[in-house]
Structures are given as structure tokens and as C-alpha cells.
N, C-alpha and C positions, 0 to 999 in steps of 0.2 A: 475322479470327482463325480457325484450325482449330476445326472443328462439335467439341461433345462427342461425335458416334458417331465421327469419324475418331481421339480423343484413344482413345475407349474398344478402339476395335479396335488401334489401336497397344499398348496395353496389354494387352492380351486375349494377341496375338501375342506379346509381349515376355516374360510372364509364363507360356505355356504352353509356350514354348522353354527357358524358362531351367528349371520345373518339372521336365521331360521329359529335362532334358540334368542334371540333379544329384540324382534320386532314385536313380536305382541308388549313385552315390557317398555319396550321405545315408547309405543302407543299410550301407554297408560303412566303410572307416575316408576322416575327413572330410580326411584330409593324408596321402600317401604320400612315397616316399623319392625321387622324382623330383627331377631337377637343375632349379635354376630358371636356365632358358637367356635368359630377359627379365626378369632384376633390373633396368638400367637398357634402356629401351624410347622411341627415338624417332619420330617421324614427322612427314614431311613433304611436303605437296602441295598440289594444286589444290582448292578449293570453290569451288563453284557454288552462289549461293542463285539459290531461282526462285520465281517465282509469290507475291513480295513484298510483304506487306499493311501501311500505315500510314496510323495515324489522329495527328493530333495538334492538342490545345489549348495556345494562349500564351494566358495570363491577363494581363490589365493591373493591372500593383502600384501603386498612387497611392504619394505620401509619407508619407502618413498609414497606410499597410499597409494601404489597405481594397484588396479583389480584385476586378476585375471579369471576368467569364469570358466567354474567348475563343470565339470558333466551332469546334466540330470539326472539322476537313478531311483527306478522304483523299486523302496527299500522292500517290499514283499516279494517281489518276484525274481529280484537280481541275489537279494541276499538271505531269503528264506525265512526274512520277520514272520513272525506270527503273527495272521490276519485276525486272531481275534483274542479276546484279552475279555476275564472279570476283572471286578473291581467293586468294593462298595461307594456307594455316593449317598450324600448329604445336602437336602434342601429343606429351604424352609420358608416364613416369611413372617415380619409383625404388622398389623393393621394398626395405626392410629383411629382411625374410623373407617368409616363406610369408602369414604374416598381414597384414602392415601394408605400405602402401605410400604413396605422396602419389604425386599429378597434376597437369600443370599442360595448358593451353592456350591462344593467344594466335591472334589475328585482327584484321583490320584491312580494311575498302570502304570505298568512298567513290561513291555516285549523284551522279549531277545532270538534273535537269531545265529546260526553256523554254519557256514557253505563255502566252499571251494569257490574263484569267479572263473566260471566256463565262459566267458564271453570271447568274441575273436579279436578284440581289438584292446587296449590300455584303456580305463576310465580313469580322471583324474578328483581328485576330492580332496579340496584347497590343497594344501601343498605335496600331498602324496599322490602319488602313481601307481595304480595297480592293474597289476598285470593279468594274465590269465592264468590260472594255476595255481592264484595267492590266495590262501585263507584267511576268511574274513569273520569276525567276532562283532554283534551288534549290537549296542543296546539301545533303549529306548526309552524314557522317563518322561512322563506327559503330566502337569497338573494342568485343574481349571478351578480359578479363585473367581468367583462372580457376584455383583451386589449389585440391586438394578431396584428402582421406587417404580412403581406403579400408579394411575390413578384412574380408578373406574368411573366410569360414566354412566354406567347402568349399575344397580348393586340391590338386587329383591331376593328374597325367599328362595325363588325359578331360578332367578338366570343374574348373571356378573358380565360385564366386557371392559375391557379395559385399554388403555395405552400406557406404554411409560419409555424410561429411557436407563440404561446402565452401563456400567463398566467391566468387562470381562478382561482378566492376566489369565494367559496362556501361558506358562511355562515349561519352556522345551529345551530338552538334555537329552541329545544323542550320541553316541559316541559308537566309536569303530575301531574297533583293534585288526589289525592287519599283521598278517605272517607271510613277511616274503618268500616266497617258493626258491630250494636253491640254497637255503644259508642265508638269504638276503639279509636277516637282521624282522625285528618289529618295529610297527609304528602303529602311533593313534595321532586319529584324527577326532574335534570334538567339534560340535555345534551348541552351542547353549544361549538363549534367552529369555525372557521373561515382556511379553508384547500387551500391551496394553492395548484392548481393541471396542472403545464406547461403541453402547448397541442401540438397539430402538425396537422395544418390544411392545407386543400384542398379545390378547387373549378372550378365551370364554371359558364362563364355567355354568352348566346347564341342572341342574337339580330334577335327576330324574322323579323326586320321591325323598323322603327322608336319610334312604340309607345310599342310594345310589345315585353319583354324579360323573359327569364326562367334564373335564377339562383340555381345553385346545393352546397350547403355548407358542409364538413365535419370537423369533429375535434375530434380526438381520443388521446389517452395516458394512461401511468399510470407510476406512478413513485414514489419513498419514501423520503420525506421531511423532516428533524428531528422528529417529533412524529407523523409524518404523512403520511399515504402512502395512494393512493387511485387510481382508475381509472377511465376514462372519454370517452363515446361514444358519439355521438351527432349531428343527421342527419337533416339535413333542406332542403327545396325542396321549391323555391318561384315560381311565376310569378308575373310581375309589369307591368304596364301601367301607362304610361303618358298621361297626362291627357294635357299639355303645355311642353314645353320643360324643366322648374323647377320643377315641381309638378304632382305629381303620386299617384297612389294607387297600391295596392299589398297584396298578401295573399297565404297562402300555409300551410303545415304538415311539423310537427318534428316529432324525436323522440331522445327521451335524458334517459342514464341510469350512472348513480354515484356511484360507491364502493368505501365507507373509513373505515379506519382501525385507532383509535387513542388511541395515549398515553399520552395525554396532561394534563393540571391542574385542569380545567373543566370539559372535557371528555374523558371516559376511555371505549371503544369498540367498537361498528362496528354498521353502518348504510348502507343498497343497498336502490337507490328507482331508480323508472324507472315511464317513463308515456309517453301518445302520447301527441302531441298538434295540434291545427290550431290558427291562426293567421291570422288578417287582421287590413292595417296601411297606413298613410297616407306620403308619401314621398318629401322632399324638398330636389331638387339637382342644385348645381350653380360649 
């Protein structure tokens, strides 16, 4: 997972740009008469996650619902996932006006990994045992569905800031084919859910100039759901340029970390992953 001082200086940064780019606006009036040229705002490109961090436990559920808890393993370094992953992603948003608006964003990787377990002792993962010596098959299917309203409280020509509140589904499908060493026979093991995790987001957008702006995103939480509790960090840092007054490009660094905890029908224990990104995409704004 990202240190608290990497979370803190992300914050630091995010917070004294967005300060510094909306106090002379604070000062003076908080809405001008400016045309909003990105009432409805797409984009579309490449992400790159990297430097991929997962931990995860499968609890073994008897019939009786009593739980017995799994081993934790970090699926990069135990089972040779692939720490980093493209993928394209999808955002967007529509403005009603100056004030309110809704966002959405959607994504979708998929890792795999192949490794022998060299480890010296048995790890257990729900109801399988594996030993040392046993081939392990891994996948990995991640989506993020997310739709979150906004409303700015600063919104001029210069400079935008905002608050608002959303709901982000995580949807996680891991699975593990296992080849016992020996003859053993196969087994899979799966985890799969779908976590619903309300957020509470922030932001600034700074208008360098007609073609050039800086946008700053945050979105954090953590809350417990019926069988689900989990928490959500998630820093984004863009710049965009227009390329015509519709059509843009843009590109920038995240950083995004996920703690769940479940007790559901599918999946029964706890997954963290963390990872950086960059990102570059092509923008339609009318």
C-alpha cells in the first residue's frame, strides 16, 4: 500500500494548488458570465497502472458458517502477477450548469501470472492447501464502474473547485488454478465480488490560458455495506490542451489504493492492492 507520507504530500500538493488557483476567485465574484464550453466532457485513452501492490485472503466457510482464515499472500511476489497492466479508460461528465454536474468512469485489466510455490511452509487459500512445489495459474480481472455529482462552488473563466459525493463498484475476479506436485490432482480456487464503496470527492481546475489547464481530482472513503466494508483513496493530477475549442489532449499520474473486507456468498476475506498510474487520452468537449 502507498506510505502515509506519500498519501500526505499528495495531499499537501493537491491542496495548495487548488488553494492558490481559487483564492483570488474566492475574493472576487464565485461564478462569472463565462460560456461553459465542457457542459458535456468526454475522454478517452490509454492507462497504465504500475508498480502493482496485492495482498489477499480467501477464508474457508464450512457449512455450519463457521470461518477459518486464510493466509495472506502477495499475489506479485508469491505468484509472479504482473505488476503492471494497460488498459483503456473511459471518463466523462455532464454539467446541468455552472453548479452541478454528474461523472462517470469505467475501466477494465485483466493480469495473469505462472510460478512454481518455493515457499518453505503450506499456505492455505479457502479451502485449498498448497504446498511447496505446486504450480500455481493466476488470474486476475479488475473492473471500476463509477458515477459521482459534483458541485462547484467556485466556477469562472480561471479557476473551478468543487465538492461532491459518489459511488464507486469495484468488481473483483480472481482466480487460481492450482497443480498439485506429485500427481496430486487440480484445484481452483476463486474470489469474486462486486463492492460497492460511496466516496466523497474534491477538486480544482485552473485555466492556464485558453488552451492550457491543470486539473487536480480527489476521492476518498470508507464505509461498511451489508457484507461489505472497504476503503478508497484516489489521487489524479491532469493537464489538457486543446487542441480547437472541442477537441483536446491530456495526460497526467494517479494514485489509487482499495481495502475490502468480505463476507459474501462468493467471497469470504480481505483483499488491499495499491498501484501508481499515468495516463494519456484524447478529449471531446461541446
Amino acid at each position: 500500500m502507498n506510505s502515509p507520507v506519500h498519501k500526505t504530500l499528495l495531499a499537501v500538493v493537491a491542496c495548495a494548488a487548488i488553494c492558490a488557483g481559487t483564492g483570488s476567485a474566492l475574493a472576487q465574484n464565485r461564478y462569472d458570465d463565462h460560456e461553459l464550453t465542457d457542459r458535456f466532457l468526454i475522454t478517452l485513452g490509454g492507462y497504465s497502472q504500475t508498480d502493482i501492490r496485492t495482498t489477499i485472503r480467501i477464508d474457508a466457510k464450512t457449512p455450519e458458517g463457521a470461518i477459518g482464515a486464510g493466509t495472506v499472500i502477495a499475489l506479485e511476489s508469491l505468484f509472479d502477477l504482473d505488476d503492471e497492466v494497460t488498459t483503456a479508460r473511459l471518463d466523462g461528465w455532464y454539467r446541468f450548469n455552472k453548479r452541478h454536474r454528474i461523472g462517470w468512469t469505467f475501466w477494465r485489466t485483466e493480469r495473469t501470472g505462472l510460478s512454481t510455490y518455493n515457499g518453505d511452509e503450506p499456505i492455505e487459500i479457502g479451502d485449498v492447501v498448497i504446498d511447496p512445489g505446486d504450480f500455481v495459474a493466476t488470474d486476475d480481472v479488475s473492473h471500476l464502474y463509477a458515477v459521482n455529482w459534483s458541485y462547484s462552488f467556485v466556477n469562472t473563466s480561471k479557476y473551478e473547485a468543487w465538492v461532491g459525493a459518489g459511488l464507486n463498484f469495484q468488481k473483483i475476479d480472481k482466480t487460481l488454478d492450482i497443480s498439485v506436485g506429485g500427481g496430486g490432482g487440480q484445484f481452483q480456487e476463486e474470489a469474486k465480488a462486486t463492492v460497492p464503496i460511496p466516496t466523497l470527492n474534491f477538486g480544482g481546475r485552473w485555466n492556464f490560458n485558453k488552451r492550457w489547464r491543470l486539473l487536480l481530482m480527489q476521492q476518498v472513503f470508507g464505509i461498511k455495506i451489508g457484507d461489505y466494508s472497504g476503503k478508497l483513496d484516489n489521487t489524479r493530477i491532469l493537464v489538457e490542451f486543446n487542441i480547437t475549442p472541442n477537441f483536446g489532449i491530456g495526460g497526467g499520474v494517479e494514485r489509487f489504493s482499495l481495502e475490502v473486507e468480505a463476507e459474501g456468498d462468493e467471497f469470504v476475506g480481505q483483499l488491499d492492492t495499491s498501484y501508481s498510474a499515468f495516463t494519456l487520452y484524447l478529449k471531446g468537449q461541446f
